[in-house]
N, C-alpha and C positions, 0 to 999 in steps of 0.2 A: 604504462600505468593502467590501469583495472577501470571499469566505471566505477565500481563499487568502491575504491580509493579514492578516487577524484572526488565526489558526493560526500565521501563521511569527512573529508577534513582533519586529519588527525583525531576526528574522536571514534575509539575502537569499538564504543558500544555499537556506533550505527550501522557497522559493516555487516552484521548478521539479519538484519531487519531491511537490509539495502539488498541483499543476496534474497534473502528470500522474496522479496516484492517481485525481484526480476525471472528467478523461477518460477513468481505464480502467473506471470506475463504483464505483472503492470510497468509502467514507465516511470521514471523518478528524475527526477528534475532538482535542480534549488530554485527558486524564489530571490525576487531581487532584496529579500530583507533577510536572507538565509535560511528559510525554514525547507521543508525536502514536502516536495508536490508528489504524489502519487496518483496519476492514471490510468484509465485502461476503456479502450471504446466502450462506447454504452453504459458506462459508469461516474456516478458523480466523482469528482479528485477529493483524496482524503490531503490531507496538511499533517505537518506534525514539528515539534521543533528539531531544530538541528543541535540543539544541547539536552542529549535530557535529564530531565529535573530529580526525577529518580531513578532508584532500580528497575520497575518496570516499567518505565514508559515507552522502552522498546517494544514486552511483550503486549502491552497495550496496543501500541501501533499493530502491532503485526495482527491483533484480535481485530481491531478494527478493518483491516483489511479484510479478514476471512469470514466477517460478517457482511462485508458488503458484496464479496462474490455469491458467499450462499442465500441473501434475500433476495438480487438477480435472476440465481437459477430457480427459486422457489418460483419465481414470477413466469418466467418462462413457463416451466411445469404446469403452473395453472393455466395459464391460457392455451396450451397444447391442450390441456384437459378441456376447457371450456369449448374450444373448437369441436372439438371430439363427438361432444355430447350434447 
């Protein structure tokens, strides 16, 4: 069995939004009340439910993921600049 199996639980929406966390390199987890943890060093963990409420709140999830890598590297960037100059 898959991780990405194990974690969605029979519901088929989470599979897609559990594959891609893992290809962006974060880690996913459940929570002792069922909802799915998402990690990744140096980043705060996003939450999200593990039923979701509508259609999007997969791609929700997943926006919110890809907002928190790219204000990360925005921050990076700048203080590489900062040092710089």
């Amino acid at each position: 069995m898959t991780i990405a199996r194990s974690l969605q639980r029979g519901n088929k929406r989470l599979k897609p939004l559990i594959d891609f966390a893992l290809k962006e390199g974060w880690e996913v987890a459940r929570t002792a009340g069922g909802h799915l943890k998402f990690t990744k060093p140096g980043l705060p963990p996003i939450y999200t439910g593990s039923t979701p409420g509508d259609r999007r709140a997969g791609l929700n999830a997943r926006a919110r993921l890809r907002r928190t890598d790219r204000a990360t590297d925005l921050k990076a960037t700048t203080r590489e600049a900062d040092a710089d100059g």
